[in-house]
TITIPA-857623 format. One record per atom (N, C-alpha, C, CB): atom name; residue number from 1; x, y, z. Coordinates in pm, 1 decimal, always signed. Glycine has a CB too. Example, Ala and Ser with C-alpha at 12.3 -4.5 7.8 and 13.67 -1.06 7.14 Angstrom:
<pts>
site/pos/xx/yy/zz
N/1/+1319.0/-569.0/+780.0
CA/1/+1230.0/-450.0/+780.0
C/1/+1320.0/-330.0/+780.0
CB/1/+1130.8/-447.3/+904.6
N/2/+1285.0/-225.0/+708.0
CA/2/+1367.0/-106.0/+714.0
C/2/+1290.0/+3.0/+787.0
CB/2/+1408.4/-59.8/+572.5
</pts>
This chain:
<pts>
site/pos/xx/yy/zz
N/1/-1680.6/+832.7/-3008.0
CA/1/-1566.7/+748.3/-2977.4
C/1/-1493.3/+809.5/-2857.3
CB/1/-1471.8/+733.8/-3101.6
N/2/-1473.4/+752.7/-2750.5
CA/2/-1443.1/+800.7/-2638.7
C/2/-1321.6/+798.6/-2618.3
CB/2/-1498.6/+753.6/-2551.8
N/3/-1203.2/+720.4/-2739.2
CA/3/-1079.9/+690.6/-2731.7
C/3/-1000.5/+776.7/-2806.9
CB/3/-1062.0/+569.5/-2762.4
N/4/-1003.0/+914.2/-2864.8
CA/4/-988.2/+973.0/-2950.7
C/4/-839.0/+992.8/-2944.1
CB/4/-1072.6/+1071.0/-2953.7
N/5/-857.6/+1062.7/-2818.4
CA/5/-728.0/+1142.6/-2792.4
C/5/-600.3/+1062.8/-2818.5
CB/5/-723.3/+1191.9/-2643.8
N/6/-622.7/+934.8/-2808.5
CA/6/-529.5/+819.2/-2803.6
C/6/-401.2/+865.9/-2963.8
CB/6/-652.4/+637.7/-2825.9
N/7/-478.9/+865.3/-3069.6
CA/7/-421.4/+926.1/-3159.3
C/7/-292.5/+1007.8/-3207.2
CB/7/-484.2/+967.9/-3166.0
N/8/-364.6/+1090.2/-3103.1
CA/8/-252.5/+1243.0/-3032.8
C/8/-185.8/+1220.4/-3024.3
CB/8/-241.7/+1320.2/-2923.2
N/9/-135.0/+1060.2/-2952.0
CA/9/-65.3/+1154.6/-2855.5
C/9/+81.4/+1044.6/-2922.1
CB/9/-130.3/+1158.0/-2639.3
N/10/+205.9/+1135.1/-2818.4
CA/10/+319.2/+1092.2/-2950.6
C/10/+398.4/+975.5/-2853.9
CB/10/+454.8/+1255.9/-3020.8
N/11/+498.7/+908.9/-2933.4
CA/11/+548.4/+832.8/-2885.6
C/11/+599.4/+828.1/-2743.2
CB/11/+610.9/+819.0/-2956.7
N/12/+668.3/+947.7/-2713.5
CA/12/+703.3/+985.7/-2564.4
C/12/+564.5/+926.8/-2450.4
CB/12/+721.9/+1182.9/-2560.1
N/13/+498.3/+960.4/-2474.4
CA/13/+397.3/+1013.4/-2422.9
C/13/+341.4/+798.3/-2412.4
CB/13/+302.3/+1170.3/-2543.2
N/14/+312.7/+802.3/-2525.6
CA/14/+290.0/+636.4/-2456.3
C/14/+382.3/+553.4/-2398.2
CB/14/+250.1/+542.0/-2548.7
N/15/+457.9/+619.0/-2420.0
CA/15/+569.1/+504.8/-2358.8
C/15/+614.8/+563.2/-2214.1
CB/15/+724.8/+485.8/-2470.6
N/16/+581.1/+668.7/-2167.8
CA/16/+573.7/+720.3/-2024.5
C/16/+436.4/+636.9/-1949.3
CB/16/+551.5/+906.1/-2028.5
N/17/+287.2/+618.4/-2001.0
CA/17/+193.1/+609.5/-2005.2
C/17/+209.1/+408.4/-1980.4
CB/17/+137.2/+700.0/-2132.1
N/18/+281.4/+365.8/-2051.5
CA/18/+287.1/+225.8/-2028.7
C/18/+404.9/+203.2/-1890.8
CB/18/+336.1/+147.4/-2185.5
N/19/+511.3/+306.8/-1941.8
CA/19/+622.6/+286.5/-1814.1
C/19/+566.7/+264.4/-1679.3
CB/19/+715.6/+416.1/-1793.6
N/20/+464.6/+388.8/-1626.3
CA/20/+407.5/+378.7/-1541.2
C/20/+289.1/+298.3/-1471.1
CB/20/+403.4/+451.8/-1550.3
N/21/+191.2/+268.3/-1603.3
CA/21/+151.1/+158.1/-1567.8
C/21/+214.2/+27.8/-1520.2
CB/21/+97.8/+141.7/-1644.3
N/22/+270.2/-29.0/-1579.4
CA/22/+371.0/-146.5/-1572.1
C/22/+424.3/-134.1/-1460.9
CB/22/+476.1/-156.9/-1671.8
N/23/+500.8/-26.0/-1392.9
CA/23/+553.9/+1.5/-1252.7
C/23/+414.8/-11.8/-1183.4
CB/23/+637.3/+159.5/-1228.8
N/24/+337.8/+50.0/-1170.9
CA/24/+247.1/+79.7/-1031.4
C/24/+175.0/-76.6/-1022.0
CB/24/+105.9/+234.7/-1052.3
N/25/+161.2/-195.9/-1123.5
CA/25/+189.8/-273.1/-1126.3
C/25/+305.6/-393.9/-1094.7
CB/25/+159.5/-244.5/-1177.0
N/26/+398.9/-375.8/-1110.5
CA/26/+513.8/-442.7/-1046.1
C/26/+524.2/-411.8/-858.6
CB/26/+658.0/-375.7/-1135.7
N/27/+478.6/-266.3/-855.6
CA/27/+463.8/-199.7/-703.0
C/27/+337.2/-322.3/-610.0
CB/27/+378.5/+9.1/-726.2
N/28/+241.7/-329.1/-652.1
CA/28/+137.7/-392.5/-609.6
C/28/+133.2/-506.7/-638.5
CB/28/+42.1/-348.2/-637.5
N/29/+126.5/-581.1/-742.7
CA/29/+156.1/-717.6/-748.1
C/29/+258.2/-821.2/-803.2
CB/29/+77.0/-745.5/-784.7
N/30/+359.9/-838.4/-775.4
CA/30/+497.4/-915.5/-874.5
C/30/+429.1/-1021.2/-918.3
CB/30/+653.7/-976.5/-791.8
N/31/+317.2/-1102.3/-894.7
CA/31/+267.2/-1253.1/-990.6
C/31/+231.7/-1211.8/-1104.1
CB/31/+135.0/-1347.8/-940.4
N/32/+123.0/-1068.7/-1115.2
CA/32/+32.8/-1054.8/-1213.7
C/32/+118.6/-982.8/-1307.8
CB/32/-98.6/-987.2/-1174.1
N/33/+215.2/-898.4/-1262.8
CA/33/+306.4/-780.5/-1302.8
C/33/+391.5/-902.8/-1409.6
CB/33/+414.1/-684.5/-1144.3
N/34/+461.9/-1000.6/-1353.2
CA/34/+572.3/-1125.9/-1424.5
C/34/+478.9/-1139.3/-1522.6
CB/34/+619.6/-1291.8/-1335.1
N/35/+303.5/-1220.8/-1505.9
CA/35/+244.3/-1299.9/-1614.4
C/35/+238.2/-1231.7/-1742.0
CB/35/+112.0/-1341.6/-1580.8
N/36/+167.4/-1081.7/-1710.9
CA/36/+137.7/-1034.4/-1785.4
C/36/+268.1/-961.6/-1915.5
CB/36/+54.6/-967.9/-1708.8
N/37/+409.5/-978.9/-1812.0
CA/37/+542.2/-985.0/-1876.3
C/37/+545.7/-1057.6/-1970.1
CB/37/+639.6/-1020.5/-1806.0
N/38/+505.9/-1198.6/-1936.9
CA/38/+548.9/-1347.3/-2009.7
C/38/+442.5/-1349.7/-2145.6
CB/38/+514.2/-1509.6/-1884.9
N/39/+344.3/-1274.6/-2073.1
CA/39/+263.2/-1331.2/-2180.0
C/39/+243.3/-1223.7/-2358.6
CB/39/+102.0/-1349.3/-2086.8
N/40/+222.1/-1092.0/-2247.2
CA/40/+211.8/-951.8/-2366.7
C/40/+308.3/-926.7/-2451.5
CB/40/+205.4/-813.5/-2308.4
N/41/+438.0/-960.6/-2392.9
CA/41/+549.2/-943.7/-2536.8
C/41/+555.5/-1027.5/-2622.3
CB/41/+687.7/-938.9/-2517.3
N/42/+518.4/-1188.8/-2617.6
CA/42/+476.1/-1229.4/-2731.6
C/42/+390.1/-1140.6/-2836.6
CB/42/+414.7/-1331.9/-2697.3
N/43/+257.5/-1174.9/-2741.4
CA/43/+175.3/-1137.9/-2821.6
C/43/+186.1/-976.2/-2896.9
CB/43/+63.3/-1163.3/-2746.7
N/44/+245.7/-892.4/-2852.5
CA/44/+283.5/-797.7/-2918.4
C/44/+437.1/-798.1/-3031.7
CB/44/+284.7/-709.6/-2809.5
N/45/+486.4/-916.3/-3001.9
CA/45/+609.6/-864.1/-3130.8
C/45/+544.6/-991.2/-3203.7
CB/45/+832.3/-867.0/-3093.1
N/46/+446.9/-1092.5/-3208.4
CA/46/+353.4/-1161.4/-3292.4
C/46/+241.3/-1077.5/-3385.8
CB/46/+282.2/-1250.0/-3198.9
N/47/+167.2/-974.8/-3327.9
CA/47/+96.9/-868.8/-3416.2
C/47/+233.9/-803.0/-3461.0
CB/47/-23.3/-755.3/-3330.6
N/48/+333.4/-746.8/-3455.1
CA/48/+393.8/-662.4/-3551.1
C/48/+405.1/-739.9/-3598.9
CB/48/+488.9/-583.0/-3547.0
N/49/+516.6/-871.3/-3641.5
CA/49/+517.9/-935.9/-3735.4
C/49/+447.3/-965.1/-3850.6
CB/49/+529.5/-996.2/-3699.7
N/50/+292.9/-1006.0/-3781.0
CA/50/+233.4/-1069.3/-3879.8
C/50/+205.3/-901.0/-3943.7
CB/50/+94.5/-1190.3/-3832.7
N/51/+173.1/-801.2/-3873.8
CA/51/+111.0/-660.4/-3946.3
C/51/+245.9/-656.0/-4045.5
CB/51/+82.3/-490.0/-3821.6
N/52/+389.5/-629.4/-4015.7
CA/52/+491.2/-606.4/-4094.3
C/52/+486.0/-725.3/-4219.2
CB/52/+623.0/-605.5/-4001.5
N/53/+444.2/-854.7/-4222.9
CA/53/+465.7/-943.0/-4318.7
C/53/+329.5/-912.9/-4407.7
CB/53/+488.9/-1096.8/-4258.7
N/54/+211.2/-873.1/-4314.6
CA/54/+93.1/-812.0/-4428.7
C/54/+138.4/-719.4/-4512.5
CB/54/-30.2/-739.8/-4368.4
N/55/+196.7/-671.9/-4467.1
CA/55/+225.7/-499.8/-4522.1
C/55/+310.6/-510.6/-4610.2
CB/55/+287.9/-383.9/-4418.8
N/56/+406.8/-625.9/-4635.8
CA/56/+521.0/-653.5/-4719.3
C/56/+382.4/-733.2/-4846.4
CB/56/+679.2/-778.1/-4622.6
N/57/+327.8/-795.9/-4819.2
CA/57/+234.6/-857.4/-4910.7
C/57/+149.8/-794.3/-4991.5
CB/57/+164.9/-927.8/-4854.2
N/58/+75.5/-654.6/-4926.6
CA/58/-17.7/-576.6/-4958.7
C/58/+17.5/-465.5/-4899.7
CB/58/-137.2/-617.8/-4932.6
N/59/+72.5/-366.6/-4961.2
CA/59/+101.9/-212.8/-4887.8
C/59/+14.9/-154.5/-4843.1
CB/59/+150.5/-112.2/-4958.1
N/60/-31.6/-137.9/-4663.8
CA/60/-126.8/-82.9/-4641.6
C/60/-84.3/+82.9/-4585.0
CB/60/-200.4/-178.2/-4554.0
N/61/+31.9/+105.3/-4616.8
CA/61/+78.8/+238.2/-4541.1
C/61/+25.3/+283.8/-4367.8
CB/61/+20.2/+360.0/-4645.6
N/62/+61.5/+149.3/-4318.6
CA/62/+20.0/+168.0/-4159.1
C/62/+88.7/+258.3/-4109.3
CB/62/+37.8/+54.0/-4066.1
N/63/+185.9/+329.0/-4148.8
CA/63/+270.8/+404.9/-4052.0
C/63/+381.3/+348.1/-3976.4
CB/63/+193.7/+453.8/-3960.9
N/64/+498.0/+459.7/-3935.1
CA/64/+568.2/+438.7/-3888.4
C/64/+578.2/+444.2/-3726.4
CB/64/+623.9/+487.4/-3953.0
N/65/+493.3/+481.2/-3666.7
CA/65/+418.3/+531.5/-3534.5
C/65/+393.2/+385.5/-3479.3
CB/65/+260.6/+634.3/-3560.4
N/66/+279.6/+325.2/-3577.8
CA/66/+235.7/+212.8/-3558.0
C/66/+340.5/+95.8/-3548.0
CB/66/+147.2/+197.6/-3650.8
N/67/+415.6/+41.6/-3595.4
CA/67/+541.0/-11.2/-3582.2
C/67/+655.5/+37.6/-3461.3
CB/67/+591.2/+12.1/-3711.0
N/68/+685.4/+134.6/-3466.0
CA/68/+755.6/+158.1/-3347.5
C/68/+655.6/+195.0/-3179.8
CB/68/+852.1/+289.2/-3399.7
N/69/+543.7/+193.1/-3215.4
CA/69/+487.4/+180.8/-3064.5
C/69/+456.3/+54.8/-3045.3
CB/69/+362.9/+262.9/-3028.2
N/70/+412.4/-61.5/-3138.0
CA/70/+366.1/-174.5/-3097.2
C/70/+579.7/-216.0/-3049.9
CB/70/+245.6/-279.6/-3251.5
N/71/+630.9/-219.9/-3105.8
CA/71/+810.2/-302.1/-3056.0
C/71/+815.5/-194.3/-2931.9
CB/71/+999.9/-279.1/-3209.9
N/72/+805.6/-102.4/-2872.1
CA/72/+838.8/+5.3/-2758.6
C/72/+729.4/-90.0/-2671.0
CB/72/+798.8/+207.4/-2791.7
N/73/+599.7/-137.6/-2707.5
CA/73/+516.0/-202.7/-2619.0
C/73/+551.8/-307.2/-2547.8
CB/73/+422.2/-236.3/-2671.7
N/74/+625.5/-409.9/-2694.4
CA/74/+675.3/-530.3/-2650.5
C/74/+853.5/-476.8/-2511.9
CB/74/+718.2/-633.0/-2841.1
N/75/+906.5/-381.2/-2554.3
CA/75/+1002.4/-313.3/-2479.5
C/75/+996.6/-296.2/-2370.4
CB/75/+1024.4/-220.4/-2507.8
N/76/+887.7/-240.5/-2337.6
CA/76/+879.1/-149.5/-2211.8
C/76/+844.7/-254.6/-2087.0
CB/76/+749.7/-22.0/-2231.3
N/77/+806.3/-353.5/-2110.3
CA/77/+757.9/-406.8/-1998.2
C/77/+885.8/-510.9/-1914.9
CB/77/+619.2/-487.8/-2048.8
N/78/+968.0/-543.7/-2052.2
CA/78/+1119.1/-600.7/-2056.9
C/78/+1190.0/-529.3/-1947.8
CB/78/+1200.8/-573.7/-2205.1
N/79/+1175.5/-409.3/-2005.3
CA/79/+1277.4/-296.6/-1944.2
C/79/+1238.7/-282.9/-1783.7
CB/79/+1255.8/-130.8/-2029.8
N/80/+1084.3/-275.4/-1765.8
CA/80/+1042.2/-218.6/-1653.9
C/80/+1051.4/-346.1/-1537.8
CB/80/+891.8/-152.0/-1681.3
N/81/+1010.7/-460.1/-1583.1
CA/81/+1044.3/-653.5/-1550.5
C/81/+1208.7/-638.6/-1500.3
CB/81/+1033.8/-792.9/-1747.3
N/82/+1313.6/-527.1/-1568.0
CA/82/+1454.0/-611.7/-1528.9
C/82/+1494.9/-481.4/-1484.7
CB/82/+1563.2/-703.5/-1657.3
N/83/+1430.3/-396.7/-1427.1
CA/83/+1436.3/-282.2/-1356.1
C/83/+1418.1/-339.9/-1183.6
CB/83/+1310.6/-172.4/-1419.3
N/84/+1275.7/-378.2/-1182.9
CA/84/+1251.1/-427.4/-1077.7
C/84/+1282.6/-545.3/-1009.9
CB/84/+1167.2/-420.7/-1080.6
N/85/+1347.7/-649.2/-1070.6
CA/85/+1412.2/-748.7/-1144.1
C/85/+1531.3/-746.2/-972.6
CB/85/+1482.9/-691.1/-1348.6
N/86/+1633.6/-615.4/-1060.5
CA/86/+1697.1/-570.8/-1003.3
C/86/+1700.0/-501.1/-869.0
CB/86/+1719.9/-534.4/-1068.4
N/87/+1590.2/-409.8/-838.4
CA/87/+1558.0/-358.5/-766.3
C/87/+1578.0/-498.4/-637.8
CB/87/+1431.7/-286.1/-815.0
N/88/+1500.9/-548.5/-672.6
CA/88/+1444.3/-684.8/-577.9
C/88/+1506.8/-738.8/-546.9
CB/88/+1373.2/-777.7/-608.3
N/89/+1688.0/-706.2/-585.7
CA/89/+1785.2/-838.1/-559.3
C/89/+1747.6/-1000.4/-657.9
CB/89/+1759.9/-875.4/-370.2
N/90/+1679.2/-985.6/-729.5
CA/90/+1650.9/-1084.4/-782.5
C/90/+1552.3/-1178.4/-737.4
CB/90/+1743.2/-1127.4/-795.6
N/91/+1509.6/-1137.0/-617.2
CA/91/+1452.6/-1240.0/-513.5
C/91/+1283.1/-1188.9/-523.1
CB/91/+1537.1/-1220.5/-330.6
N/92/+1177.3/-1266.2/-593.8
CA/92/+1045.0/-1298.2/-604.7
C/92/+986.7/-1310.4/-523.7
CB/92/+1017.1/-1375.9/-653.1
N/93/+851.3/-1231.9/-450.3
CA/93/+772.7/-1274.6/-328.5
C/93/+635.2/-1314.8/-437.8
CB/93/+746.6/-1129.4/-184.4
N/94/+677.1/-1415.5/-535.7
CA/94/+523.7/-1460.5/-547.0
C/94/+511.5/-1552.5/-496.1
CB/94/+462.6/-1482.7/-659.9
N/95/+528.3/-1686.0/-471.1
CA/95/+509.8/-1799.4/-408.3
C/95/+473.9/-1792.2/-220.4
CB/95/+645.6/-1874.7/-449.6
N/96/+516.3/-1684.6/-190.0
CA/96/+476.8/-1605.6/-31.0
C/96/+376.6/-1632.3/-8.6
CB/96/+473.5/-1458.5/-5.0
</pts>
């Protein structure tokens, strides 16, 4: 399994790991950087949910790791979107 380390590593640490992605992204492209805004925080506070409403149904002891990195996931891109947001004056060069 080539993904091991992933495990390891602690909350800090992914959420530096997404921060930066997400930036060097917003740096290079604002269309793909917005979509992937619009689209991934659904879909990430939609898996916690449904994982948190499984888990209320059938106790699977997913952890507390697991829950607070998937909502920091849906977070970070919010945060990093109204960072640059700002940065930009508000003003979008996708349609350029």
């Amino acid at each position: 399994m080539p993904f091991k380390f992933i495990k390891s590593l602690s909350i800090i640490e992914i959420c530096l790991i997404q921060t930066v992605l997400y930036s060097v992204l917003w740096l290079t492209n604002e269309y793909v950087a917005t979509l992937l805004t619009f689209v991934l925080v659904p879909i990430f506070l939609g898996i916690t949910f449904i994982s948190w409403l499984s888990d209320r149904v059938e106790a699977s002891r997913v952890g507390r790791k697991y829950y607070l990195s998937m909502i920091l996931s849906a977070l970070i891109p919010l945060i990093v979107a109204a960072f640059f947001v700002w940065v930009y004056g508000g003003e979008m060069n996708i349609l350029k």
